[in-house]
N, C-alpha and C positions, 0 to 999 in steps of 0.2 A: 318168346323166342322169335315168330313171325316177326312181333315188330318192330323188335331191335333187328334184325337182319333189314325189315323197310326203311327203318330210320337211316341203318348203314349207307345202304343205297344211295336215298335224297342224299347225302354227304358226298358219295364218291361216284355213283353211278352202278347200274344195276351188274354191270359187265367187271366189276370191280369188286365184286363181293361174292362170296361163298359159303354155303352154313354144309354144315353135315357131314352126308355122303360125297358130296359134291366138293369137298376140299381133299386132294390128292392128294396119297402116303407121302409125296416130295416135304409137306410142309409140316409132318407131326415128329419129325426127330431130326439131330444135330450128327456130329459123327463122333459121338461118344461111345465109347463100346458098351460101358456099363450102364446106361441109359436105356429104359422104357419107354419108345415112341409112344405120342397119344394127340390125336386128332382133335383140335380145338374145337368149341360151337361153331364159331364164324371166322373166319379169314376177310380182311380187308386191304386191297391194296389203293394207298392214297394217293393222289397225284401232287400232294404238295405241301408247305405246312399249314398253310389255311387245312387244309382238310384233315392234317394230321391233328391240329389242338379242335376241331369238330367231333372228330371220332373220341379223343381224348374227356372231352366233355362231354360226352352222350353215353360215354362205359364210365364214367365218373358217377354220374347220376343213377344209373342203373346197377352200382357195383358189381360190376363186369371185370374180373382179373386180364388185363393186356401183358402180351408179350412182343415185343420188335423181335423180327428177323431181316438178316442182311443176305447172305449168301449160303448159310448152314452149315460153314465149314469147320465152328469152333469141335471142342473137345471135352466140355465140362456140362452138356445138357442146359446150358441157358439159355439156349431159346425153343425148347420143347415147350406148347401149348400148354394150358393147363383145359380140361377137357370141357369145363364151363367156361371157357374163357374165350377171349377174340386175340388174332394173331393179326397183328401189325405187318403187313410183309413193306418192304422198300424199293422192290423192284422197279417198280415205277419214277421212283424216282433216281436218278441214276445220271444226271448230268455231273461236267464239270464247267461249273458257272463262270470259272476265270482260271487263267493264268494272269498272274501279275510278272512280267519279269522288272519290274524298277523295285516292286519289294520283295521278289521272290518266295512266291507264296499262292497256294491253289486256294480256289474256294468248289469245296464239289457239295454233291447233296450223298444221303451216306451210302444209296444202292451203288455208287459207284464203284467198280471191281479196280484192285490194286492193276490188274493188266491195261485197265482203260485209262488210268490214272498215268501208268509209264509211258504209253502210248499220245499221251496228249501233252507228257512234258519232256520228251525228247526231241522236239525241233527244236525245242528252245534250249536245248543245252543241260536242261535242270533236269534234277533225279529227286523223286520222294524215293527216302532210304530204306524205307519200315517195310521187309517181306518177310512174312512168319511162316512160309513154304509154300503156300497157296495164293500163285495170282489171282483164281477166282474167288476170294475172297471181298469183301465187301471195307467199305470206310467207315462205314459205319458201325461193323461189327468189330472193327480194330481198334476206333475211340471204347467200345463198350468194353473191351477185354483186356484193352492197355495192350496190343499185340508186339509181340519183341522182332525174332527171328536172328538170322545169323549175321546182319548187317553192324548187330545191337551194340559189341565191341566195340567199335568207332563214333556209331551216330545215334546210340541209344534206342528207345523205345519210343512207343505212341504219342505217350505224354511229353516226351521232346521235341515233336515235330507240333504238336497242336497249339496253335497261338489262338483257337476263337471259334466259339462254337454257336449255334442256335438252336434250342433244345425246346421242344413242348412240354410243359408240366404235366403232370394226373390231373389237375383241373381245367387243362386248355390253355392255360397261359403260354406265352412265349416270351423266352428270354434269350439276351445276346448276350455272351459272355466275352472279354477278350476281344481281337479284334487284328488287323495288319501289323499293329507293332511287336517288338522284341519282350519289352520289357512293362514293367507296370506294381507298383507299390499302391494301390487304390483297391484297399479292402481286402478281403477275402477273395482266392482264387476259386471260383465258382468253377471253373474252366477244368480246372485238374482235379475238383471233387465231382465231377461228372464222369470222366476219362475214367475208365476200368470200375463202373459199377452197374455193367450189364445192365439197362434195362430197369433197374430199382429207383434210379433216382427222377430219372427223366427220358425224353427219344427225342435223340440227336435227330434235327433235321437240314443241317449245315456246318462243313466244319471248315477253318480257318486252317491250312498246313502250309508248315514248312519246307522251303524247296532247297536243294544243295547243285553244286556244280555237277555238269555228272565229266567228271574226270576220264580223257579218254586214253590212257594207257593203266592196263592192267595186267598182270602176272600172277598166278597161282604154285606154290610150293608145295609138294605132297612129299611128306617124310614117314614110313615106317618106323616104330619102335617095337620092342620086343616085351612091353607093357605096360596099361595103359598109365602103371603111377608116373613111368617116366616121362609121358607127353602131361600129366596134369600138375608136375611139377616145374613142368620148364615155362607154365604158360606166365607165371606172375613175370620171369623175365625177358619174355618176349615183349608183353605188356610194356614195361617200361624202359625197353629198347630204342625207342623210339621210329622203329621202323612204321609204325600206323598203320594195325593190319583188321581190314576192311570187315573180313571173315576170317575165324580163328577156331576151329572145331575138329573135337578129338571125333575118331569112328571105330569101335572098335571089330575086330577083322572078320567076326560074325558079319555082322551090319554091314562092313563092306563088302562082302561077300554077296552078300544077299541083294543091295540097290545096284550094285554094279552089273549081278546079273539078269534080274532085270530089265536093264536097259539095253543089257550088251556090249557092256563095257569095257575093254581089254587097255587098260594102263600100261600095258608091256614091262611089268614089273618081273624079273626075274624069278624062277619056282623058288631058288634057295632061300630068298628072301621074302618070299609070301610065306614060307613053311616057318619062320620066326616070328614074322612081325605078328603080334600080339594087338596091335592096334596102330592105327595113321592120325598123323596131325596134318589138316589141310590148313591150309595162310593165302589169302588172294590179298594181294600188295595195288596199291592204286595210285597215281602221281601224274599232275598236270604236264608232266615230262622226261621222253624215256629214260633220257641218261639215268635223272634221280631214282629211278624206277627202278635200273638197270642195278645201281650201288646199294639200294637197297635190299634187294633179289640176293646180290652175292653176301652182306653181311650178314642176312637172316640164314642162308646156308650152312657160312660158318659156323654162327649157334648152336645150329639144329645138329651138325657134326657133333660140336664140344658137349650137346648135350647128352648125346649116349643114341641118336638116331642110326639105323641098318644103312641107309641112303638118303639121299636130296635129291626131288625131280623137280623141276618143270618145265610144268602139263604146256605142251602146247595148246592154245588157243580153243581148238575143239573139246580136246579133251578134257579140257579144265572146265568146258562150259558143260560139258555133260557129268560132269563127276558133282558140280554144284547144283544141277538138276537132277541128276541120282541121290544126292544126299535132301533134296529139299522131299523126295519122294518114301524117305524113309518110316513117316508112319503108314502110309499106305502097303508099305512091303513089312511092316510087321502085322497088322489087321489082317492083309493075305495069308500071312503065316501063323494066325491063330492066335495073334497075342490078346490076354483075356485083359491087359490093362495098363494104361499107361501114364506114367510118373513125370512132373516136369518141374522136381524139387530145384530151388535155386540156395547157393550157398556162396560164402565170399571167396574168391577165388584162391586164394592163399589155403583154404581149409578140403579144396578139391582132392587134394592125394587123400586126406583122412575119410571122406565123406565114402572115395571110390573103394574104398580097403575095407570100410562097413558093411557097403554093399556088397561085398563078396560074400564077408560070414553073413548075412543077413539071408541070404540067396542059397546057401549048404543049410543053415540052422533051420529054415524056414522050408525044404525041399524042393524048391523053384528056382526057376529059369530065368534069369536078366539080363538082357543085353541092350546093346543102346549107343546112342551118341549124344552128342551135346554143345552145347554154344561155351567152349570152354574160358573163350574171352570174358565171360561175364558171369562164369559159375553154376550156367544154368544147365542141367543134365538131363536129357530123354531116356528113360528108362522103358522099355518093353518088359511088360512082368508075364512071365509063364505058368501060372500055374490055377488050373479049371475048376479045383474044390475051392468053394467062392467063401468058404471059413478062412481055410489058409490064407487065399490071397488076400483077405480083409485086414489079416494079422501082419501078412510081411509089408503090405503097403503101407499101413500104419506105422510098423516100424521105422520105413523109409523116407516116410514124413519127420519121424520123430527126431531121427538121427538128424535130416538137416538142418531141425529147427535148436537141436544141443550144439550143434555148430556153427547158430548165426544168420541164420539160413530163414528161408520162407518154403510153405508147401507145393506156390505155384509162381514161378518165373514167369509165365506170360500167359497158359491158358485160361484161367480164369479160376472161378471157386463153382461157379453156378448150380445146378441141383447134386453133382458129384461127390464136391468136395466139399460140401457147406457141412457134414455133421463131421468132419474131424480137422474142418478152419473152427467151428463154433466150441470145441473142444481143446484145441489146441491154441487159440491165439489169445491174450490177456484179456480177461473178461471186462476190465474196464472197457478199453477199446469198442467190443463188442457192444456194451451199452449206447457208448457216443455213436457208433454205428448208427445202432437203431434209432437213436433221438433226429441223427441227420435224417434217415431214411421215413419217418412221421414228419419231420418239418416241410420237405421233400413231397411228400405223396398221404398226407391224412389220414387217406382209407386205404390204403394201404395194395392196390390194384396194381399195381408197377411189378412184372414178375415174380408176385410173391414164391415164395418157397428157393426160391434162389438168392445167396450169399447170403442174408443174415434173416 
């Protein structure tokens, strides 16, 4: 153990390495509920990739289990250390190497936090779109997790913005995947079988993203309904309304309850009308120009009338900005309130009314408590589960998995599988699959050192 901790060193510097006692609780757990923190042997922070494919090559040799961590914001326990094992931190590395605006496209290293990343691309006009609730969030844990968020409706997820990556292998190699262009028919996309495999296949130590206009007129719509089928029914025709809405997400009036207060949030929504509504649909509308902005504002109104909505607001400017930072705060205000577990089933939007109706009888049948919101642009549902005898909730989570995978559906919309949710993805997903997994995941990493015990 000494002397792989010395060898660490010689790599990175003695000021840069940590074995034992000496690696602080910050870096032995994620913010998974159901996760078991646990203190790696040695923690390493590299300054670069040189020093990443060093380290990489010297826990290669020594069969030493590695784990990357970015900012430890995920939800599924993939980047808990494994207790024999060395944790990769990226802290260190944390630049953003370029802005390109003639090809509109960032090149950062992955410690970069999504806050630093907005912040270095708005003189220039551009927006990376991908916020999965947490600015402090890292790039590199977003490649790892394929991160979505509420943007997702419009500009998709991770793997849409990432044109090009530089990744260390298990054995020290480094490879460039991808690159500044759009497009590309030359082999296999190494690029997007990297993007959302935490940590198993490789460590991201550069990514290639995509940049958008950042549009500077926006409006937020908040509509009360009196339940939630009727906001997850109206959303397929909002979708193809063509009004292009940025953010599209049901809350229901639990949940809103709870993030609004919070923060302190007073929408000045009428009693008679908070004592019905059963749940809110928010819509933030965006356009290079206010009029279009304006005509759009008033036809999504109409909708929202004809669809069976109490009222049509919008949020002034503030308060729209605080209602979209009340809801990005929404698992932290269910963790405060005890939630023993949290669900991020995705399913195809059309089969949303059926999925939420499940979840009801699933929630009386099963004796527990759900509540939640959701990215309802894209199907993808938060579920807050309540319930402490860790049998039951074993039972109705399962369920809740189950239901949305009989309807089309996947386990996890964006947080990942990592140690969580890998025995009821390794259970539930076509075992063929699973195999091709694994053979990727051996051609990939040999000895098999690359976060084991997570995803497959």
């Amino acid at each position: 153990m000494v002397d792989f901790a010395k060898a660490l060193a010689a790599i990175v510097g003695d000021e840069h390495v940590a074995s034992g006692d000496e690696i602080v609780a910050d870096y032995t757990h994620d913010e998974a509920l159901t996760a078991t923190p646990q203190r790696p042997a040695h923690l390493v922070r590299p300054g670069g990739t040189a020093e990443v494919a060093e380290v990489l090559k010297l826990a290669s040799g020594a069969g030493v289990p590695v784990t990357a961590r970015g900012s430890g914001s995920g939800l599924v326990g993939a980047c808990i250390p494994r207790p024999d094992g060395l944790l990769v931190s990226f802290e260190r590395m944390a630049s953003v190497v370029e802005i390109d605006e003639a090809n509109s496209v960032a090149v950062v290293q992955p410690g970069v936090t999504l806050q630093a990343l907005d912040e270095a691309t708005r003189p220039h006009g551009l927006l990376y779109p991908v916020y999965p609730g947490e600015y402090s969030a890292s790039l590199g844990g977003n490649v790892a997790t394929n991160a979505g968020g509420m943007r997702a409706v419009k500009y998709g997820v991770t793997r849409n913005q990432v044109l090009g990556l530089e990744a260390v292998l298990a054995t020290g190699e480094t490879i460039r995947t991808g690159g500044k262009f759009v497009k590309s028919s030359s082999g296999y996309d190494l690029t997007q079988l990297i993007i959302g495999s935490e940590g198993t296949l490789a460590l991201v130590t550069e990514a290639t993203l995509r940049l958008h206009p950042r549009l500077p007129h926006q409006a937020t719509v908040l509509a009360p309904f009196t339940a939630v089928a009727e906001i997850v029914s109206a959303i397929p025709d909002i979708v193809r309304s063509g009004v292009g809405p940025v953010i599209l997400e049901y809350i229901d009036f639990l949940t809103m309850s709870a993030i609004t207060g919070r923060v302190g949030l007073d929408l000045g929504i009428p009693e008679d009308i908070k004592t019905n509504a059963m749940a809110y649909l928010v819509v933030m509308l965006e356009n290079a120009q206010g009029d279009r902005l304006d005509e759009d504002v008033e036809r999504l109104g109409t909708m929202l009338a004809d669809m069976g909505a109490l009222d049509v607001y919008v949020l002034p400017p503030g308060a729209a900005v605080s209602l979209i930072e009340a809801r990005e705060q929404a698992f932290w205000v269910a963790k405060a309130n005890g939630a023993d577990d949290i669900v991020d089933v995705v399913v195809p939007r059309a089969s949303l009314p059926a999925y939420m109706a499940q979840v009801q009888e699933l929630a009386t049948t099963h004796e527990s408590f759900i509540v939640g919101c959701g990215h309802a642009g894209d199907g993808n549902v938060h579920l807050s589960v309540f319930q402490p005898d860790a049998g039951r909730r074993k039972t109705v989570v399962r369920a809740l998995l189950e239901t949305g995978i009989a309807l089309g559906g996947a386990i996890s919309g964006e947080h990942g599988i990592g140690t969580e949710k890998r025995h009821d993805f390794l259970d539930l997903e076509d075992p063929m699959k699973i195999i091709l997994m694994r053979r990727i995941k051996e051609a990939f990493d040999p000895e098999g050192i690359l976060n084991p015990g997570v995803v497959v």
